[in-house]
C-alpha positions as CSV (number, residue, x, y, z in Angstrom):
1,X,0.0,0.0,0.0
2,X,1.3,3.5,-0.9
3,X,0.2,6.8,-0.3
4,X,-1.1,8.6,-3.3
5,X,-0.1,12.4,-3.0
6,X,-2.5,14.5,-5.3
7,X,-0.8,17.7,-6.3
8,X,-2.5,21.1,-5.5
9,X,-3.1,21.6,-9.2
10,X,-4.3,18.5,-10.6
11,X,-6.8,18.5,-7.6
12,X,-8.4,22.0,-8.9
13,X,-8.1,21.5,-12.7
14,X,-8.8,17.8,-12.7
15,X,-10.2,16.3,-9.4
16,X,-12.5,19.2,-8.9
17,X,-14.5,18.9,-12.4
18,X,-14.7,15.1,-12.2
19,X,-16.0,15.0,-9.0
20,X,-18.1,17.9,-10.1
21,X,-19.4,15.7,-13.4
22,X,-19.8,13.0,-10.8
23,X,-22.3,14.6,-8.9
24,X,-23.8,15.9,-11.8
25,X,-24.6,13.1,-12.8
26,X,-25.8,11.2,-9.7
27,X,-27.9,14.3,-9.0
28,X,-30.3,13.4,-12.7
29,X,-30.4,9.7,-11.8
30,X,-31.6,10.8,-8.7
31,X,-34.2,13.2,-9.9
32,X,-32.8,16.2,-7.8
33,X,-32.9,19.8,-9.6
34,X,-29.4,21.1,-10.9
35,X,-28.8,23.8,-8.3
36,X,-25.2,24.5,-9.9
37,X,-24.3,26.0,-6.0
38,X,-25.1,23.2,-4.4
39,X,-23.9,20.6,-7.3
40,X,-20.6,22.1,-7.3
41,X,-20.3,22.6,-3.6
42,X,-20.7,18.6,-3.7
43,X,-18.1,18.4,-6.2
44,X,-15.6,20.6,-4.3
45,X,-16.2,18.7,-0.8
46,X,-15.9,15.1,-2.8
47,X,-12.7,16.2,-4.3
48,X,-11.7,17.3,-1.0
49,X,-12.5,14.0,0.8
50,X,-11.0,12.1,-2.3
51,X,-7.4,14.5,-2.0
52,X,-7.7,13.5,2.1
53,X,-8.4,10.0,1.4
54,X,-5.0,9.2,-0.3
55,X,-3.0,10.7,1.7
56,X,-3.7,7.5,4.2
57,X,-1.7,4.0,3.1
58,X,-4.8,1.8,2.0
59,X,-5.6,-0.3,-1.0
60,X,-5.7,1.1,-4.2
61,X,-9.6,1.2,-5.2
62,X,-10.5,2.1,-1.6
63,X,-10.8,5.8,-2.1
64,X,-13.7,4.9,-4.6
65,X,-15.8,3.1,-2.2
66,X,-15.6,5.6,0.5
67,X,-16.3,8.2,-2.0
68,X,-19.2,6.4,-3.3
69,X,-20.3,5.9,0.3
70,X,-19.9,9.8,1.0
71,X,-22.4,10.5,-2.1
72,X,-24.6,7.9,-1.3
73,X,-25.7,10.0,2.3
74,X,-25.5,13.3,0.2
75,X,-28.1,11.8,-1.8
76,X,-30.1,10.1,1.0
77,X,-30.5,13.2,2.1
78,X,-30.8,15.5,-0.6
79,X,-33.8,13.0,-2.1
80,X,-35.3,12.9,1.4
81,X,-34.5,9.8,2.3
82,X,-34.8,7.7,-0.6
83,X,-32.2,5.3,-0.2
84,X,-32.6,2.8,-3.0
85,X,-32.6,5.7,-5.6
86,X,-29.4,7.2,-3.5
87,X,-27.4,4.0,-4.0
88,X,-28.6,3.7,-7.9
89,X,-27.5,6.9,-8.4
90,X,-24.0,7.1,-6.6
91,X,-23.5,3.6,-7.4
92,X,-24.7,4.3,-11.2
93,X,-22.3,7.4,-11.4
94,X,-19.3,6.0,-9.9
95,X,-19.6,2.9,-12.8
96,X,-20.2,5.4,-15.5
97,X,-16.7,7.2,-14.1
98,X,-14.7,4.1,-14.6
99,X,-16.0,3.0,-17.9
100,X,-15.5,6.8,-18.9
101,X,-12.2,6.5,-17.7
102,X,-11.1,3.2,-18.5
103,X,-12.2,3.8,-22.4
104,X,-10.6,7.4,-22.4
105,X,-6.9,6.1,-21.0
106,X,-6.8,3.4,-23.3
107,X,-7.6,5.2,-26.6
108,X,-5.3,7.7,-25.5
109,X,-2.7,4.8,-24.3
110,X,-3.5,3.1,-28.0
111,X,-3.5,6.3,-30.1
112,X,-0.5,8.5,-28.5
113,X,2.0,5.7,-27.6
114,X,1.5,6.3,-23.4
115,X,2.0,4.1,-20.7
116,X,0.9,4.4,-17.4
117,X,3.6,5.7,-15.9
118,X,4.1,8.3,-18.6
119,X,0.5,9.3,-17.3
120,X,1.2,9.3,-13.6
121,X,4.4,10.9,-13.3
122,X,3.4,13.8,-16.2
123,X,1.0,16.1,-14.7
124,X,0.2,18.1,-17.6
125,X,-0.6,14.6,-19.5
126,X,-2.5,13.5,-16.8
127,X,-4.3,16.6,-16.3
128,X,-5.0,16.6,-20.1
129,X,-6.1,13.1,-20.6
130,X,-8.5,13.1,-17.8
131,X,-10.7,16.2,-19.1
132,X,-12.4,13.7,-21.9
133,X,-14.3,11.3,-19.4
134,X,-15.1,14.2,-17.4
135,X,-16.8,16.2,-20.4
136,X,-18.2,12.4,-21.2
137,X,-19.7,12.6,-17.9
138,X,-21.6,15.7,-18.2
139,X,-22.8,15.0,-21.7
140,X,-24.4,12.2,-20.4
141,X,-26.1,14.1,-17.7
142,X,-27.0,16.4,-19.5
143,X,-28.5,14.2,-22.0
144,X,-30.3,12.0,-19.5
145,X,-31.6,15.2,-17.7
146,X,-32.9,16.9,-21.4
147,X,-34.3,13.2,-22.8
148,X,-35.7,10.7,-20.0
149,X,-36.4,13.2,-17.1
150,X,-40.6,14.1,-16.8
151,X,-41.2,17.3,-17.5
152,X,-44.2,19.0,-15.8
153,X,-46.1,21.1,-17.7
């Protein structure tokens, strides 16, 4: 287990609008209005918890779990209590980050010649190949909020 130290910079041009996206997203799933204060207040205090989180020696993967816990109660009580939806929607939001991710890193791995390492220890390559899943993220909110969620008239 090692400590993963997030640098100051990558957590406020890339940890802060994923987490941001992230909560976007949950937030449609969950059927609670886009109040862009209090989305993004939920985006800045779960990039906060996630910068906090690595800083302590546990398993890699972790962090995501307790993270997905954390929006799960913003949810449950942001929805009034609706705990079922809460977990869809954190749970749903989390899974759309990593298949996001995963499919953004390896066409950029495929198509530019990186490794991970190349990645990691590069924070201007890092910080520039994680923007796509996060702009993923809010079209997809976006989308989900224009198309599938009732309007009433």
């Amino acid at each position: 287990m090692r400590i993963i130290k997030i640098p100051l910079i990558a957590l406020l041009l890339q940890g802060i609008p994923e987490e941001t996206a992230v909560v976007t997203l949950a937030f449609v799933i969950a059927g609670i209005p886009l109040k862009w204060n209090r989305v993004l207040l939920t985006g800045i205090v779960l990039a906060f918890c996630a910068y906090v989180i690595r800083l302590f020696p546990i398993p890699f993967g972790i962090h995501t779990i307790l993270l997905l816990f954390i929006l799960f109660i913003i949810l449950s009580r942001l929805s009034k209590g609706d705990l079922g939806l809460s977990f869809i929607a954190s749970s749903s939001s989390f899974l759309a980050l990593a298949i996001f991710e995963f499919s953004c890193m390896s066409l950029f791995m495929q198509t530019f010649g990186l490794t991970p390492k190349t990645i990691f220890d590069n924070l201007v390559i890092r910080i520039v190949v994680g923007e796509p899943h996060v702009l993923l993220l809010f079209i997809s909110a976006f989308l989900l909020n224009k198309l599938y969620i009732p309007r009433v008239a």
